[in-house]
N, C-alpha and C positions, 0 to 999 in steps of 0.2 A: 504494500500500500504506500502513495507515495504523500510525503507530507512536504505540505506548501503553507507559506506564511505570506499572506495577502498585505500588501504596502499599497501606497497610492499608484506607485507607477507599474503594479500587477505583482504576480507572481515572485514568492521567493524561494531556495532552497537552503536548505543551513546543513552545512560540512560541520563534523564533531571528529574528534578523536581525543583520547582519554587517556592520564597516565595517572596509572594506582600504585600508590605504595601498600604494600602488603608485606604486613610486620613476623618477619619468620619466626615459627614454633621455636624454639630452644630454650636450653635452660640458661645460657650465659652470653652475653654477649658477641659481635661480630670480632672485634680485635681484643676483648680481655676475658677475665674467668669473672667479672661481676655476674649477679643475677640481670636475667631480662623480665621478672615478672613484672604484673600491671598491678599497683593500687597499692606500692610500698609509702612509709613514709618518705617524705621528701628527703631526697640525696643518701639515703640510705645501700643503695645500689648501686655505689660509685667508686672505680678503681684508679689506680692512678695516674693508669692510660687513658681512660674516660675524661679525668681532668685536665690531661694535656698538660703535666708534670715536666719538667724539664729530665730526659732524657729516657724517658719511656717509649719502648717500641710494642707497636702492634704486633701481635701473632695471630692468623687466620683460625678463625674457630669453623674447624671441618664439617660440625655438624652442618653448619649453615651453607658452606659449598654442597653439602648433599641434598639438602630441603631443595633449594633451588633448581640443582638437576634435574631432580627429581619435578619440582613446578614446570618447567622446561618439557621433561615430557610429556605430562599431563595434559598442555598445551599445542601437543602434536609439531615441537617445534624444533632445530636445528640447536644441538649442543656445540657448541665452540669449546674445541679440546686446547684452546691455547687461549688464555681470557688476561687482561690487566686492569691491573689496582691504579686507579688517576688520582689528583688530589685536584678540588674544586673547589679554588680561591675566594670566598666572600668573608663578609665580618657580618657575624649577630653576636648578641651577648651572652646564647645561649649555644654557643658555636665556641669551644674553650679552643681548640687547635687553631684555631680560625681560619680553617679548610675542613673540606669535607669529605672522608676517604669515599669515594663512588668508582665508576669505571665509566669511560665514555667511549673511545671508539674498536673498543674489543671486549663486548659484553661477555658476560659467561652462558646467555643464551639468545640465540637468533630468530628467525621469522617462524611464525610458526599461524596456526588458525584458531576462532574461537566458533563454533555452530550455535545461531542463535536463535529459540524458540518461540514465535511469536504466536499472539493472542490466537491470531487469526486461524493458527493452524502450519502456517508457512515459514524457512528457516531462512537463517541467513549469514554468509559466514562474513564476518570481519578478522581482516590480517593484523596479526602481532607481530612488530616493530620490532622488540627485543624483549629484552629481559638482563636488568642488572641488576650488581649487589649494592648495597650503600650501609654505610652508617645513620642513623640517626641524630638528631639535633637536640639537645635539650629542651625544659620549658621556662618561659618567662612567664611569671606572673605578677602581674601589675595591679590584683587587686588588694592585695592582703598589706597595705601601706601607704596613708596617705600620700608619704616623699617619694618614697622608694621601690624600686620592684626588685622582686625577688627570683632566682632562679633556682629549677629544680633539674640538678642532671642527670635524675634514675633513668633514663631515658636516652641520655645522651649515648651513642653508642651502638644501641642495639641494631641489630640486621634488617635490613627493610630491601624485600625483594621492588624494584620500580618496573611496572609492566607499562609498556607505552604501545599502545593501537596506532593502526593505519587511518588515516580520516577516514574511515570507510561509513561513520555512522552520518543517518540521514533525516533522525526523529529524538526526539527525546524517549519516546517509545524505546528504540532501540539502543537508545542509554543507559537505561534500567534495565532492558534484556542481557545486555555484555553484562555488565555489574553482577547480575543474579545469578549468570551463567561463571563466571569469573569465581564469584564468592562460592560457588558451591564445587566447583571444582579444586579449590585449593582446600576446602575443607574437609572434601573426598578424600584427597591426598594426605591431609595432616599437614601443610606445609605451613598455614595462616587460618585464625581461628574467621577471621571475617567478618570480625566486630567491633561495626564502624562506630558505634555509641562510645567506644573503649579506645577509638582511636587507632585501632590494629591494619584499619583498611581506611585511605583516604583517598582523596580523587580531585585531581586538579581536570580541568573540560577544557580542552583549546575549541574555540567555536569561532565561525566565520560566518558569511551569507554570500551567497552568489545568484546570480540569472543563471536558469536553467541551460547546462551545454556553457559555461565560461569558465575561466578561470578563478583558480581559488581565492576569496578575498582573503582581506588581512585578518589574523586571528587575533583574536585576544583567547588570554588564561584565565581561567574563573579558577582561584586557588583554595586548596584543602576544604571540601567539602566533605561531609561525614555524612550522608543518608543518600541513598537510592533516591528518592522523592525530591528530598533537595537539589539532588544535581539535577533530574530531569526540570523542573521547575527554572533550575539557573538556564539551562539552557535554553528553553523559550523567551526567558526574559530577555538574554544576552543579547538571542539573535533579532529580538523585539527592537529593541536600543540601537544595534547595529542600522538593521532597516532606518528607521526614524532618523538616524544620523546620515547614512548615505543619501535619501531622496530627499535630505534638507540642502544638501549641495556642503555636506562634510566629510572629510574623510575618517576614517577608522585608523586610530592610533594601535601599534603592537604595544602590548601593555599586559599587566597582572592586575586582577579586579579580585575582589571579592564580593561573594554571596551573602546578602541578608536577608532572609526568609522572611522576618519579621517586617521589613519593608517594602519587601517583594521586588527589591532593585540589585543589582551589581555596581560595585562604586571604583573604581582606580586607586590601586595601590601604589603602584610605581610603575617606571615604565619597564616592559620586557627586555630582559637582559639578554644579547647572545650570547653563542656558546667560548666565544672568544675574551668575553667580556670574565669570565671564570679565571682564564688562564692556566686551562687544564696543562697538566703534565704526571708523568708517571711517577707514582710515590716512588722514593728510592731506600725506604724499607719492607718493601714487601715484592714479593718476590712473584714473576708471569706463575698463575692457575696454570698447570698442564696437565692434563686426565688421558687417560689411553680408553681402549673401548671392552675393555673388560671391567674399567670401575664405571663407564656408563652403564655396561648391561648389567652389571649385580644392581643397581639402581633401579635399572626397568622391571626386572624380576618383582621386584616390591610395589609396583602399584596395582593398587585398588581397581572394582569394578567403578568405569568411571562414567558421568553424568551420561551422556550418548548412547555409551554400550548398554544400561541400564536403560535407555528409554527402549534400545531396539529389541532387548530380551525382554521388557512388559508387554511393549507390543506382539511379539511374537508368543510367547506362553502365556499371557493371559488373555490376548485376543484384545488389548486396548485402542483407544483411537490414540493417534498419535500427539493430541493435546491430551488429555488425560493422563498418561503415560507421562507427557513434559512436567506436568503440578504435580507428578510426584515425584519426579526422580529429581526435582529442582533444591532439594533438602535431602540431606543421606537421611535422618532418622524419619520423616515421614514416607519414605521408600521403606525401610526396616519395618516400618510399622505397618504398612500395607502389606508387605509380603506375609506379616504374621497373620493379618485378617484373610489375605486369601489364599491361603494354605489349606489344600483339602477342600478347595471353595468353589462357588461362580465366580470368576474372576472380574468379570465386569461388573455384578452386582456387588461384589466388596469394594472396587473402585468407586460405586456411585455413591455408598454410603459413607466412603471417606472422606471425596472430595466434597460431596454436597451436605451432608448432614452434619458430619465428626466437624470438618472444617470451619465450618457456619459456625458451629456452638463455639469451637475456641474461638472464633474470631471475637462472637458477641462477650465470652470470659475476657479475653485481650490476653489467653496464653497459648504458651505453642505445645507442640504435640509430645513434648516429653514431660508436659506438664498435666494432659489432659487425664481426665477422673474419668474416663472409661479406656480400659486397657485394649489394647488388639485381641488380644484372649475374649473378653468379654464380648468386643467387637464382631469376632468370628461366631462369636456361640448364637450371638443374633442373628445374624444371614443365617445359620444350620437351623434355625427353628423356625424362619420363613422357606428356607427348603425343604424342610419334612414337614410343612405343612402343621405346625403345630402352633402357630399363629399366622394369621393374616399383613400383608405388607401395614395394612392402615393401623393395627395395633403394636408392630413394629415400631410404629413411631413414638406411639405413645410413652412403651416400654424404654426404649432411647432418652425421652426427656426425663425419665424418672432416672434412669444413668449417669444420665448428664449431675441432675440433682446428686445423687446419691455414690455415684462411682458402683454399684450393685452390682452382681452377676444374673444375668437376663432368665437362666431358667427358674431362679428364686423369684424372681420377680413376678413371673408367668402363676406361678405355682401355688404362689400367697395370693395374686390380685384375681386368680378365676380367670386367666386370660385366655387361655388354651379356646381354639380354633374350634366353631362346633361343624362337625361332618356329619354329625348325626340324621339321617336324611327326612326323620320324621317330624324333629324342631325344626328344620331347613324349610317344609312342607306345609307347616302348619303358619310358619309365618308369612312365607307368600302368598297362601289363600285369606289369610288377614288381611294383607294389604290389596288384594285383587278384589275382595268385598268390600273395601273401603273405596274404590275409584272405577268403579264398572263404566265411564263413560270413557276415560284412558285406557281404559282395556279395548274398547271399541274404536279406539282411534288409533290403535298400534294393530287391529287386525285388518283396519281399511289402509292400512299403505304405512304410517305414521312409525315406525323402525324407532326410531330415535326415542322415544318415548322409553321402551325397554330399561335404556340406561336411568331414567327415573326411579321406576320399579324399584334397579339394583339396588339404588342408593337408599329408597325408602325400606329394605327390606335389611338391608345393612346396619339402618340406622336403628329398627326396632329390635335388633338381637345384640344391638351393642357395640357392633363393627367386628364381632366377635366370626358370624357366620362364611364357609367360605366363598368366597366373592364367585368360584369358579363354578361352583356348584351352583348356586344361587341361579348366575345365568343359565347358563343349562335348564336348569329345572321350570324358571321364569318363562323360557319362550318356547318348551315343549309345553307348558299349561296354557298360556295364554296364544300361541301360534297355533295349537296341537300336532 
């Protein structure tokens, strides 16, 4: 679907391409043995290389070249068996070395693809630019002091894989589709937990706008945005701005902006620095990444059933559509938890009820699925008792909201509440000639042609056994008495 943003002088198109940092799993640091965990007290987590000590050298923490390989091929992407460590000259106050060890033009991983699942149904791939390592920055905090700000360097340090896209993206839609697809991939993996509330995943948008069939305009960076929502949001704003500014007869500054949700504007932060502006150059303590193809393939051996192959094994063994299949494999534990509900199952009917019913409820709770008060077990045991017919889909439901309520197990619940399905053919019988004596003129208008009428019947006859009676019988019995 193609998405246009309407200006005065017509049609527009907006070019995006996205670069995430994605904060590696480990336990310690990219160049020291500090902790890398989230939510210490401040500067607690700080080694003397962290603080950029006089005479402190880095040493490469290998778990982190393997996380990233490892992200690298998740991504379906070219490993660079020969990679370097640059230093990237800026000053913050939160920047003790006052450079930043990163890599620039010999990443540790190359181009690779991301497949991306839209609403619609339809996929779409966007190309992955690279894939580096970097250090992290410290935090300044400016609030905790009328005079003064303060900085926290538990942070400073730590491994942050930087994935940078090809403009390939064409909507804000598909802004959020990379990101969802990104974050659930690296969490497949175990490489980055993907949790941008914590800071772990962040996302800078390069965005531009062009006339359809031109070249690319000037971009601007909408910098460190932490929500899915947010960045798609920034991005229409951005390119909203852009518009407004070009058919006012101005041009578009290269520059770094920031995102305000709360204003629903992006504002100028500085202008866009090139890459020369750095004045990158090779650290000269640390020594060229060189990997051979036997530590990349002990690497590959270790990955996970990953988002894709997972959508194409639901499709094929449980018969899903190919959206259905996408909302679940988009999260590994709601895939886990689906696979438990349809084990030994209908597989499209455990899909309906996950996606449509389970879903729904946590959405309106505001938890996710490893929080939800009805288990996959309990989950299954209700699809198995609308397939042996031992209740009705309509009291299924019922049964569900008292789950929902209670976290219960469904055959207790059938068992104490009288739920149990009646097949009995003679309660079945007697209450259809109840309601056939109560509307003899509907009886007569469904023998003169009037079909549709029937499903009235069902539902009247449904309603007087409680919703209890089985639907399937019901008809049957319905239009041999009243058809004959």
């Amino acid at each position: 679907m193609t998405y246009i943003l309407e200006g005065s002088t017509g049609p527009w198109e907006i070019v995006v391409g996205l670069e995430v940092h994605c904060q590696v799993i480990s336990k310690s640091k990219l160049f020291s043995g500090a902790s890398a965990s989230f939510g210490s007290d401040p500067n607690t987590n700080v080694s003397l290389v962290d603080a950029a000590m006089p005479g402190m050298l880095p040493v490469i923490n290998a778990e982190c070249v393997r996380q990233a390989v490892k992200t690298g091929l998740g991504l379906k992407a070219k490993i660079n068996k020969e990679s370097v460590f640059s230093r990237k000259n800026y000053f913050y106050a939160d920047l003790p070395q006052g450079y930043q060890i990163s890599q620039f033009d010999k990443p540790i991983v190359g181009e690779g693809t991301i497949i991306l699942d839209m609403p619609d149904g339809s996929t779409k791939a966007v190309g992955i630019e690279r894939l580096h390592l970097e250090q992290d920055a410290g935090k300044s905090m400016h609030d905790q002091d009328p005079k003064y700000s303060h900085i926290d360097l538990n942070r400073s340090g730590v491994a942050l894989m930087e994935i940078v896209s090809k403009p390939d993206i064409r909507s804000p839609e598909e802004a959020g589709a990379y990101l969802t697809k990104l974050r659930a991939i690296v969490r497949y993996l175990g490489t980055c937990d993907g949790n941008m509330n914590e800071g772990s995943m962040r996302c800078d948008a390069n965005v531009s706008v062009r006339k359809a069939g031109a070249e690319f305009g000037t971009r601007c960076e909408i910098k460190n945005v932490n929500s899915i929502r947010f960045v798609m949001q920034a991005i229409e704003i951005e390119a909203m701005r852009q518009i407004e500014v070009i058919e006012g007869g101005g041009e578009i500054a290269q520059e770094t902006r920031l995102f305000d949700p709360k204003l629903g504007e992006t504002r100028s932060m500085r202008s866009k620095e090139m890459a020369h502006d750095y004045r990158y150059f090779p650290d000269p303590d640390l020594l060229p990444l060189v990997f051979d193809d036997a530590f990349i393939a002990e690497i590959e051996k270790t990955l996970p059933e990953l988002p894709d192959e997972k959508k194409a094994r639901f499709m094929r063994e449980y018969g899903l559509s190919a959206y259905d299949a996408g909302v679940l494999v988009a999260d590994q534990e709601k895939a886990e938890y689906y696979e438990k509900v349809a084990k030994g199952r209908d597989g499209k009917m455990a899909a309906n009820w996950v996606i449509t019913n389970l879903f729904g409820a946590l959405n309106k709770l505001g938890v996710d699925v490893s929080e939800s008060p009805v288990s996959a077990e309990n989950l299954g045991k209700l699809i198995g008792l609308i397939g042996d017919d031992t209740i009705s889909g309509r009291i299924a439901k019922d049964v569900f909201e008292i789950m929902i309520e209670t976290g219960d197990d469904p055959e207790k619940i059938v068992e104490e509440k009288g739920l149990k399905q009646i097949t009995d053919t003679g309660a079945i019988e007697a209450a259809i000639d109840e309601v056939i004596a109560a509307n003899p003129d509907k009886v007569e208008e469904i023998r003169a042609g009037k079909d549709r009428m029937l499903g009235w019947f069902v539902g009247q006859v449904m309603k007087s056994t409680g919703g209890k009676a089985n639907p399937g019988m019901v008809n049957k019995m319905l239009r041999d008495k009243i058809m004959g």
